[in-house]
The first five atom37 places (N, CA, C, CB, O) and aatype in JSON, in Angstrom:
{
  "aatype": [20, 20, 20, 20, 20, 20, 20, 20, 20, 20, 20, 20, 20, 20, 20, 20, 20, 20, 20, 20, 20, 20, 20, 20, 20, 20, 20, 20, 20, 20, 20, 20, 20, 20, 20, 20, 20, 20, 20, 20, 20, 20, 20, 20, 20, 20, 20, 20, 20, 20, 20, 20, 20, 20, 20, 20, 20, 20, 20, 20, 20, 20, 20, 20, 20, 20, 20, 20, 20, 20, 20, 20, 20, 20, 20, 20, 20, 20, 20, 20, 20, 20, 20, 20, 20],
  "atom_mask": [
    [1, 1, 1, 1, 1],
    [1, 1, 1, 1, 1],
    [1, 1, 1, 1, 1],
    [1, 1, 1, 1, 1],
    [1, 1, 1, 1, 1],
    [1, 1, 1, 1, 1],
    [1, 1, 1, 1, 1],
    [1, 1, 1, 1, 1],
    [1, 1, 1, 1, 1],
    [1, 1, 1, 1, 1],
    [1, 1, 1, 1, 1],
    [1, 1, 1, 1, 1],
    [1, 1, 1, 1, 1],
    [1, 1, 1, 1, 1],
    [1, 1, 1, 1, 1],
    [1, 1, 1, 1, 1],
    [1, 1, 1, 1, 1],
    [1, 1, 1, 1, 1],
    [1, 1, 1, 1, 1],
    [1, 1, 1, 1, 1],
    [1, 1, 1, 1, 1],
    [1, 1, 1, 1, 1],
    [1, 1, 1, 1, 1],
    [1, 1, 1, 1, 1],
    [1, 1, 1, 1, 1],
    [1, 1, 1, 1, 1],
    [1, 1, 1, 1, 1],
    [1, 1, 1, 1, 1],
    [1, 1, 1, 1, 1],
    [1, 1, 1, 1, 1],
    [1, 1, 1, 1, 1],
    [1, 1, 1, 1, 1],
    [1, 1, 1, 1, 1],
    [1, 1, 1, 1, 1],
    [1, 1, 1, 1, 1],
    [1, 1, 1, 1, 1],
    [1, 1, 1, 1, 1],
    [1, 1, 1, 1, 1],
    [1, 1, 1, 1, 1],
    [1, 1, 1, 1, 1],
    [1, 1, 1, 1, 1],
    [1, 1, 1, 1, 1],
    [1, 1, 1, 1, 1],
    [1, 1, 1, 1, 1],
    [1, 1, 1, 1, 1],
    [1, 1, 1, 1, 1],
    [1, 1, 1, 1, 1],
    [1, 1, 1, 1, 1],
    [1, 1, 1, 1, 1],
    [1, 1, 1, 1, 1],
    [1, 1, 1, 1, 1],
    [1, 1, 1, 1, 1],
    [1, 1, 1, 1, 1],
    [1, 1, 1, 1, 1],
    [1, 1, 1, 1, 1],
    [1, 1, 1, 1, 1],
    [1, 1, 1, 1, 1],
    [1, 1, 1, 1, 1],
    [1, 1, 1, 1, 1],
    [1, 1, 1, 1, 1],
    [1, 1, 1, 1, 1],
    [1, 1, 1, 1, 1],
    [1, 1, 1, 1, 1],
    [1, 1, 1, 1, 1],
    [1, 1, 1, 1, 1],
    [1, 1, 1, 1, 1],
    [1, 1, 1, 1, 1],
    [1, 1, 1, 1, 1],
    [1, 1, 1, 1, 1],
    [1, 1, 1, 1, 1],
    [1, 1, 1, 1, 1],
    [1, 1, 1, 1, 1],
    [1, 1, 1, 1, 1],
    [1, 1, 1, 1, 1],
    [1, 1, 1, 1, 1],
    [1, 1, 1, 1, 1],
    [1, 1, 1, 1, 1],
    [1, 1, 1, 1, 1],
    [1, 1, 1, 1, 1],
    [1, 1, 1, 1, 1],
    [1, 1, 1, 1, 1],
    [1, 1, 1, 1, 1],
    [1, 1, 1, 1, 1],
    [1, 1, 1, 1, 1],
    [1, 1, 1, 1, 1]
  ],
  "atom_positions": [
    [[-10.47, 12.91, 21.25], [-10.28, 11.55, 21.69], [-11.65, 10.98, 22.04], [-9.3, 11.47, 22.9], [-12.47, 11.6, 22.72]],
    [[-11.85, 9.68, 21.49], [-13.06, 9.52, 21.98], [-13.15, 8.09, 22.84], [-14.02, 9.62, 20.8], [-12.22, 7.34, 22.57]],
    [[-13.93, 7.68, 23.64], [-14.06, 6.87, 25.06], [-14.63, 5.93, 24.61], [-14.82, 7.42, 26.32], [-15.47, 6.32, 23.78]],
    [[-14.6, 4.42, 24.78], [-15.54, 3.3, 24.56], [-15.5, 2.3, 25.94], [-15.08, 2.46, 23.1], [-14.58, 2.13, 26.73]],
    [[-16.83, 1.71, 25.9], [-16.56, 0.56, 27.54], [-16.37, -0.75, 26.6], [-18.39, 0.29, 29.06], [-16.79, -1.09, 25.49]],
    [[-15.73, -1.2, 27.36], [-15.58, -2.79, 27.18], [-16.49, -3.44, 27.61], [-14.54, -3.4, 27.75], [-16.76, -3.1, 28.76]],
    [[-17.3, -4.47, 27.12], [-18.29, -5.26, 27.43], [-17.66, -6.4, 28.17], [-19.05, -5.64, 26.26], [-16.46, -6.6, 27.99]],
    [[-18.51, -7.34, 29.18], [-18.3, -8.42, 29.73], [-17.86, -9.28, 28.28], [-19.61, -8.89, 30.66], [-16.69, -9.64, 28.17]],
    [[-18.6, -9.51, 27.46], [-17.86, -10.19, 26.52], [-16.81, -9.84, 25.83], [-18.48, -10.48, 25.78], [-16.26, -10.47, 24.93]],
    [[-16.5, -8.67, 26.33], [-15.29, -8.07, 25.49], [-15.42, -7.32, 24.46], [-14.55, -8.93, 24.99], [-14.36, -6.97, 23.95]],
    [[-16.47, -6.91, 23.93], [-16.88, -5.94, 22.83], [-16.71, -4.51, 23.62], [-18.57, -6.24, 22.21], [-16.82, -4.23, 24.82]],
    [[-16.35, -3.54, 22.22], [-16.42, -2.53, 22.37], [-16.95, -1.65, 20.9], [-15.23, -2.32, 22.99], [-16.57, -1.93, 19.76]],
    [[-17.51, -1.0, 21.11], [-18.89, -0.36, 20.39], [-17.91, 0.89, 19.71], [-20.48, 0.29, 21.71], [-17.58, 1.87, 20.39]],
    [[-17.41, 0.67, 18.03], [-16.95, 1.97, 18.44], [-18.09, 3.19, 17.22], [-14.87, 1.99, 18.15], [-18.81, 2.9, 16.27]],
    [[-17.71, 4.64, 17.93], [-18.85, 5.24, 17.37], [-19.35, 5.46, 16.08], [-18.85, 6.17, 17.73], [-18.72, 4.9, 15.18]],
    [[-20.48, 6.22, 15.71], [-20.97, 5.91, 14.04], [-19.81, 6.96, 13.3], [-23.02, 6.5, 13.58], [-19.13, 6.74, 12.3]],
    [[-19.86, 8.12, 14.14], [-18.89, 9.09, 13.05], [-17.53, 8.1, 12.81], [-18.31, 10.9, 13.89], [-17.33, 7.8, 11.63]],
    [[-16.72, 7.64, 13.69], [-15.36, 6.81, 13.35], [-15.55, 5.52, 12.29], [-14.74, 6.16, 14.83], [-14.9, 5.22, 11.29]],
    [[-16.72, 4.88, 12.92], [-17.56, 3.84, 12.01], [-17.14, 4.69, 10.26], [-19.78, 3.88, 12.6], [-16.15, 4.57, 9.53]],
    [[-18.14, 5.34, 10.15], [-18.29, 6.66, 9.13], [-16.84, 6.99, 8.52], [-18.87, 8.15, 10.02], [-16.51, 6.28, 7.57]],
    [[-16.03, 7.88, 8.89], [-14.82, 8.52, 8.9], [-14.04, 7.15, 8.2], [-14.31, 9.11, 10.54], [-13.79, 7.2, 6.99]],
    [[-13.69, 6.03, 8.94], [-12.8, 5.06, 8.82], [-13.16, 3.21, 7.79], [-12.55, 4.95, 10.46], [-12.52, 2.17, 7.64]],
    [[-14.76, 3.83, 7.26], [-15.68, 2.89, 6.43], [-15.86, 2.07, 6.8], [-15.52, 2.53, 5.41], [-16.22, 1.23, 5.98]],
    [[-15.74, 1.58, 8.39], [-16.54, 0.32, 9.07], [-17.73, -0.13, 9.18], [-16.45, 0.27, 10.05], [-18.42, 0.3, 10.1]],
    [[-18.07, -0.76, 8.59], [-19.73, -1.04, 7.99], [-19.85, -2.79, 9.22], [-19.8, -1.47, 5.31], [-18.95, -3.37, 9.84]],
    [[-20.93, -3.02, 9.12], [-21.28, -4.62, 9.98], [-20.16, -5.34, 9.34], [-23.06, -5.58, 9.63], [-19.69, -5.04, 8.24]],
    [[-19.87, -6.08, 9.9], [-18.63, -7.28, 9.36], [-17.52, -6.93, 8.9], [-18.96, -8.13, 8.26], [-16.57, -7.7, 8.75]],
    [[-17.51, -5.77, 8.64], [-15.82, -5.59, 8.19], [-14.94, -6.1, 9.07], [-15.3, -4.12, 8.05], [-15.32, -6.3, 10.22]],
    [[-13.91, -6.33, 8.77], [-13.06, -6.82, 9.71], [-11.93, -5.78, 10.1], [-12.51, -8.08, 9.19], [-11.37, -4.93, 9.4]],
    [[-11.76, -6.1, 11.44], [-10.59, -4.76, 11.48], [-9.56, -5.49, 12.51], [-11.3, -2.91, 12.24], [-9.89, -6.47, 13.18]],
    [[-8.34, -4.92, 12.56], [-6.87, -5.4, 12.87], [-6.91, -4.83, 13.7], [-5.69, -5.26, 12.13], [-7.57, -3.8, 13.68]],
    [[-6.11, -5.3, 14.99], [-6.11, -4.93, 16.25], [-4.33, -4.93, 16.51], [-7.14, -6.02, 17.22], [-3.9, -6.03, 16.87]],
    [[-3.51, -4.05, 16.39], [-2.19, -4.12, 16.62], [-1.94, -3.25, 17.66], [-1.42, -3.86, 15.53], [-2.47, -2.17, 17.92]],
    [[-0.51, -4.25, 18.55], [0.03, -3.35, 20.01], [1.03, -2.62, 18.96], [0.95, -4.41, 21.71], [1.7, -3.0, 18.0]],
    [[0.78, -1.17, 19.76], [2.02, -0.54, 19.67], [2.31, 0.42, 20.8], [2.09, 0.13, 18.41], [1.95, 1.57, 21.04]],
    [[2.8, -0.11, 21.18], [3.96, 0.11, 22.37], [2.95, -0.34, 23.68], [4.67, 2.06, 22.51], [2.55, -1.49, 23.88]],
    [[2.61, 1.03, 24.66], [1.52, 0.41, 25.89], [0.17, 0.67, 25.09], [1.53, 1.4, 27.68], [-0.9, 0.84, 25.67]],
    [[0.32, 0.7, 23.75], [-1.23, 1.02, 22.92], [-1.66, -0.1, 22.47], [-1.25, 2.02, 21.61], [-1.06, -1.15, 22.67]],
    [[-2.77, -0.01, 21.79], [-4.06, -0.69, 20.65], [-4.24, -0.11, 19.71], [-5.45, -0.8, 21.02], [-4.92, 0.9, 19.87]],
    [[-3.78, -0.39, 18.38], [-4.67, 0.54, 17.21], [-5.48, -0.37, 16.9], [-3.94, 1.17, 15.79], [-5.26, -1.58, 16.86]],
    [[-6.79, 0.36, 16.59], [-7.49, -1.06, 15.47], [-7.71, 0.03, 14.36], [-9.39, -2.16, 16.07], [-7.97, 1.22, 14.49]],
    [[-7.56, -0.69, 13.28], [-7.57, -0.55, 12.05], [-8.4, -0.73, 11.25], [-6.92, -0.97, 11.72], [-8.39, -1.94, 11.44]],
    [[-9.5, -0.55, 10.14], [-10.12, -1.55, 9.28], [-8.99, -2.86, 8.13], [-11.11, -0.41, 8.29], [-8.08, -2.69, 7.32]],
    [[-9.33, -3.43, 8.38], [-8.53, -5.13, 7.28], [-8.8, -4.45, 5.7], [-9.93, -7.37, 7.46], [-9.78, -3.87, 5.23]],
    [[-7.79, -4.72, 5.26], [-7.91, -4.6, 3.43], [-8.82, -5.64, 3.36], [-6.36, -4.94, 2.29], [-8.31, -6.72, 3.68]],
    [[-10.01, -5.69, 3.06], [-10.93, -6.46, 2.09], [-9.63, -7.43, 1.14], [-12.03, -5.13, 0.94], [-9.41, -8.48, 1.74]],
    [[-9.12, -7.34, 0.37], [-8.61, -8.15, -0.39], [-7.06, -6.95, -0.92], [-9.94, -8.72, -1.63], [-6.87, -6.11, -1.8]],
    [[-6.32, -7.48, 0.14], [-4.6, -7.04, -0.03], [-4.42, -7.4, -1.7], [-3.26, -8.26, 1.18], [-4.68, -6.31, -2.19]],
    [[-4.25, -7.89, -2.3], [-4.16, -7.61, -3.85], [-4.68, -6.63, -4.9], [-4.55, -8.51, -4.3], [-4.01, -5.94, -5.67]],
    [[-6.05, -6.7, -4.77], [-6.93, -5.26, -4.95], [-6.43, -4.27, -4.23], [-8.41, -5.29, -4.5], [-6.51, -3.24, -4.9]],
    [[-6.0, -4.1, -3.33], [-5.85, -3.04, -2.32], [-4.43, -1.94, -3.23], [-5.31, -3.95, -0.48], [-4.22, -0.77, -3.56]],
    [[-3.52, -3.86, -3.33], [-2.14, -2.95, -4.08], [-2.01, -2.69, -5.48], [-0.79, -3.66, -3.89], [-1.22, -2.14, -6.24]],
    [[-3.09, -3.3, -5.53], [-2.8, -3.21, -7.32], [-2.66, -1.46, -7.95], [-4.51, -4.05, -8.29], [-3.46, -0.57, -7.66]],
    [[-1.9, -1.34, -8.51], [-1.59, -0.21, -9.12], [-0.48, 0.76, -8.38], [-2.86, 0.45, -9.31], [0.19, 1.62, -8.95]],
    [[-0.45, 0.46, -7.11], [0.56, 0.99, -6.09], [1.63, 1.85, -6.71], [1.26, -0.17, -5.36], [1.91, 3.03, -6.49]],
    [[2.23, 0.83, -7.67], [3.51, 1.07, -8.12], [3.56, 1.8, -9.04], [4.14, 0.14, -8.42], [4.65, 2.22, -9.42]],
    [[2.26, 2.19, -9.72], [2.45, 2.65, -10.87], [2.78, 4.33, -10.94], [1.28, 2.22, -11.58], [2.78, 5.04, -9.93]],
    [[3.0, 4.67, -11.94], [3.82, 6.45, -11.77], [3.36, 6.91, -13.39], [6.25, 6.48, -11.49], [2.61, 6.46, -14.25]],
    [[4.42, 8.25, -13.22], [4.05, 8.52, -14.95], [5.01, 7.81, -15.67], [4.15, 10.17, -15.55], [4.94, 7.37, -16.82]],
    [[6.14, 7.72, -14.67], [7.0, 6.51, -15.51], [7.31, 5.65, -15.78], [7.55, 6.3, -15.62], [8.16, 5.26, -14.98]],
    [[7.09, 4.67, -16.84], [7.14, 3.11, -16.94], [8.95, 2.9, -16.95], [6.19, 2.45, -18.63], [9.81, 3.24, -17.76]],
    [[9.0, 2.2, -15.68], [10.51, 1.19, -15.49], [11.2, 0.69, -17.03], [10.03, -0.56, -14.51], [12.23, 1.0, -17.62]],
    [[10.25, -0.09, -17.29], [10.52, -1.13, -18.51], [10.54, 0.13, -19.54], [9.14, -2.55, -18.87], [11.34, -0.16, -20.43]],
    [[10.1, 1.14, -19.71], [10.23, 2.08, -21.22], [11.5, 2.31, -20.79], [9.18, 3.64, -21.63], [12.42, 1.89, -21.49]],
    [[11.69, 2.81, -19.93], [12.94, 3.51, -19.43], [14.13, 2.62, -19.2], [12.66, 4.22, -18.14], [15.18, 3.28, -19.21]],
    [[14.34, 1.07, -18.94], [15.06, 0.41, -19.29], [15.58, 0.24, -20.56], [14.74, -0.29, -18.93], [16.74, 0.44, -20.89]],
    [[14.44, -0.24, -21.44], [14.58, -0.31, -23.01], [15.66, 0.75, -23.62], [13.07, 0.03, -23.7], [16.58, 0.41, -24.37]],
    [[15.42, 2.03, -23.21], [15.73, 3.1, -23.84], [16.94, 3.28, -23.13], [14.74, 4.17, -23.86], [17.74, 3.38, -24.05]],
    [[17.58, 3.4, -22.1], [18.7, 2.92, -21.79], [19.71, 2.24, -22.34], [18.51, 2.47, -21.17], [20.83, 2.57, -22.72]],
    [[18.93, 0.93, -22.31], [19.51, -0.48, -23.32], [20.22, 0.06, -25.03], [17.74, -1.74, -23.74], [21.31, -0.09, -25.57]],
    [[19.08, 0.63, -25.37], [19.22, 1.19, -26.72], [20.32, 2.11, -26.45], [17.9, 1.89, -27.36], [21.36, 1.71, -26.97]],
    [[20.43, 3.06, -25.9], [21.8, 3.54, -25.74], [23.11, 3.1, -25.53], [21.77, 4.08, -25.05], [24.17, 3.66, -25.81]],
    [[22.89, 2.0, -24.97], [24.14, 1.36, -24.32], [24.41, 0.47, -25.99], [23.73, 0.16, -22.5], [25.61, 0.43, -26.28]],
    [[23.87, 0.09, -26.58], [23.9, -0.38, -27.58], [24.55, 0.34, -28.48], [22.89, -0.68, -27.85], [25.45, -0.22, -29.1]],
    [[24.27, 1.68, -28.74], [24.35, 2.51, -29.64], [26.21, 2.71, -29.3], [23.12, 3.87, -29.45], [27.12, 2.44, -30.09]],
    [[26.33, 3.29, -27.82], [27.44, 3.2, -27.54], [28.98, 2.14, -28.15], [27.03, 3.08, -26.44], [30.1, 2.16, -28.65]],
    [[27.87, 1.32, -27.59], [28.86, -0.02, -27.84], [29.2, -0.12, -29.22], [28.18, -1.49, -27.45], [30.37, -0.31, -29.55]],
    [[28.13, 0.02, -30.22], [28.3, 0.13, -31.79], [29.7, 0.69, -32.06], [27.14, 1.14, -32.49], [30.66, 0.03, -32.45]],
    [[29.67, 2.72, -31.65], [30.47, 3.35, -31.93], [31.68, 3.14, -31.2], [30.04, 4.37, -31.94], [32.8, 3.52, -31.55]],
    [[31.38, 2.47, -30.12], [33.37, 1.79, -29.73], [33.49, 0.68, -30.45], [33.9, 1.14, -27.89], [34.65, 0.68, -30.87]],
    [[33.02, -0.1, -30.75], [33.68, -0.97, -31.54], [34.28, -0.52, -33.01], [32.77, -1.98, -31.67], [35.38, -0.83, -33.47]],
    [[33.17, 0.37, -33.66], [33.78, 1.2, -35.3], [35.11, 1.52, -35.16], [33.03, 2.81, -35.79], [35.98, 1.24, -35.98]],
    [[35.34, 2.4, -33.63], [36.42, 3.09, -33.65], [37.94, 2.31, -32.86], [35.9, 4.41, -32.97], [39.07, 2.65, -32.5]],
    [[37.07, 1.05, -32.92], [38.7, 0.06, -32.56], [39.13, -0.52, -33.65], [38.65, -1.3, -31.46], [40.21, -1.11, -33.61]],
    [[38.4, -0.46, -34.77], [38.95, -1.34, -36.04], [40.15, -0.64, -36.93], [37.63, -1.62, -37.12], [40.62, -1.22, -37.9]]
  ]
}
């Protein structure tokens, strides 16, 4: 755990290793959220879009795997209809 003072202006200095550890460089901006009788601060996503981009992605594409679905359900449907005539 590590200790910081609060300044008369309200700053608090936090150290180089956490600086380091957590990539807080001059100006970054960082988020300050209550949780519960706490404070986390956080570093800010630079740019939340960049941040998510790719998030979602896997080895499996949704849309292949819809398609190919589809195509089955198709195929299905083909052979019930042959076999109602």
């Amino acid at each position: 755990m590590v200790t910081a003072t609060v300044s008369a202006k309200g700053w608090i200095v936090i150290p180089a290793k956490e600086r380091r550890e957590f990539g807080i460089a001059p100006g970054t901006k960082v988020i300050i959220r209550k949780d519960g009788d706490a404070l986390r601060i956080s570093p800010a996503t630079p740019d939340p879009i960049a941040q998510a981009y790719g998030m979602l992605s896997g080895e499996k594409s949704l849309s292949t795997a819809l398609l190919k679905e589809h195509e089955k359900e198709m195929i299905r449907e083909e052979k019930r209809l042959l076999t109602w005539r």
